[in-house]
C-alpha positions in Angstrom: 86.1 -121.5 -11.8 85.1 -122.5 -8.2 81.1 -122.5 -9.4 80.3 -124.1 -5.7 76.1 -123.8 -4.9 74.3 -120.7 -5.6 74.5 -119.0 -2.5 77.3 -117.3 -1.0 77.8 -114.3 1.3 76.6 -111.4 -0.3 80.0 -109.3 0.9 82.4 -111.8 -0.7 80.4 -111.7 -3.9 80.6 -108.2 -4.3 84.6 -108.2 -4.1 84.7 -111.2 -6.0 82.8 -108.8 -8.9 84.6 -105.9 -8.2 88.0 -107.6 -8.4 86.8 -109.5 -11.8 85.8 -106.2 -13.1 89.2 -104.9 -12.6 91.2 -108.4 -13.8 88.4 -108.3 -17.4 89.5 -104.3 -17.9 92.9 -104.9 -17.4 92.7 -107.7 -19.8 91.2 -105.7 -22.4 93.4 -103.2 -21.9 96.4 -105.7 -22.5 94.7 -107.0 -25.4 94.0 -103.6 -27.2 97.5 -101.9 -26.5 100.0 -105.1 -26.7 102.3 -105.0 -29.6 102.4 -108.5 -30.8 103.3 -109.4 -34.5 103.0 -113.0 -34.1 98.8 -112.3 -32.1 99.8 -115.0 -29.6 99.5 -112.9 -26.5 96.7 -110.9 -27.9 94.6 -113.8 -28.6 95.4 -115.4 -25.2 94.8 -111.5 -23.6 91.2 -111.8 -25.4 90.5 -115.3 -24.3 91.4 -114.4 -20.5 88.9 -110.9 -21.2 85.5 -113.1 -22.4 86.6 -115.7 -19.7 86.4 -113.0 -17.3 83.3 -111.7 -18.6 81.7 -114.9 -18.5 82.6 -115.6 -14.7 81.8 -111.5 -14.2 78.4 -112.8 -15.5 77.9 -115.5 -13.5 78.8 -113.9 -10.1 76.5 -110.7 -11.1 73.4 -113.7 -11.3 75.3 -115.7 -8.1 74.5 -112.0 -6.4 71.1 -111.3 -7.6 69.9 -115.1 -6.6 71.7 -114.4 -2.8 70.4 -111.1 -2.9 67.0 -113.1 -3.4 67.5 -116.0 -1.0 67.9 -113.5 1.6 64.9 -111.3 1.2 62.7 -113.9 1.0 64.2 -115.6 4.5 62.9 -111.9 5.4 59.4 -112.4 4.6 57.1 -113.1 7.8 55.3 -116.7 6.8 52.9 -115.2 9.2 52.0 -112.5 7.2 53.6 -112.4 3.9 51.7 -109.3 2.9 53.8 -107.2 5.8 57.1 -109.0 5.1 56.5 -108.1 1.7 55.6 -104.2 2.3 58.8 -104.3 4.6 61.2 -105.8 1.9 59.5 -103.1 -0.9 60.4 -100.1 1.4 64.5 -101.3 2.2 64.7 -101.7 -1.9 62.9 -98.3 -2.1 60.2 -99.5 -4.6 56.8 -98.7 -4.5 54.9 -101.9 -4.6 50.8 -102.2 -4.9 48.2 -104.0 -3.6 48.7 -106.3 -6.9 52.0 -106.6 -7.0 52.0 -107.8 -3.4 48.9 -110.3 -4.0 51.4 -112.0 -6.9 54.5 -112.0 -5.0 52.4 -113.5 -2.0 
């Protein structure tokens, strides 16, 4: 499904998610309301839902590893202890001397 590198622009991969999030409900939707006697189009509905939950998956972990990429280009190689303290205080997490020596 277009799986090209790891890294992307964090903006695109967050309307990528939300529009997969929207495509996956409205295929479960399909698939739990749609009359169908024969169970063609429901069992092509849920094969289209748990594809989209597969790819939802994989953007969610495309995001996280962006996310990641990016905060680490952040840190200072000059002083990784104060690129470290800076990156804990924009995520809003407390980080201690401990955690900064193993992240370091």
């Amino acid at each position: 499904t277009g799986s090209s590198g790891v890294t992307g622009t964090v903006d695109l991969l967050r309307d990528k998610i939300a529009d997969l999030e929207e495509s996956v409900g409205n295929a479960f939707t399909v698939w739990k309301t749609r009359a169908d006697p024969m169970g063609v189009q429901k069992y092509m509905a849920k094969v289209a839902a748990n594809s989209g939950l597969v790819e939802l998956q994989f953007r969610k972990q495309q995001l996280a590893a962006t996310e990641l990429v990016e905060a680490l280009g952040k840190v200072s190689s000059s002083d990784p202890g104060a690129g470290l303290r800076s990156l804990a205080a924009d995520s809003g997490q407390a980080v201690s001397a401990t955690q900064l020596l193993r992240m370091s």
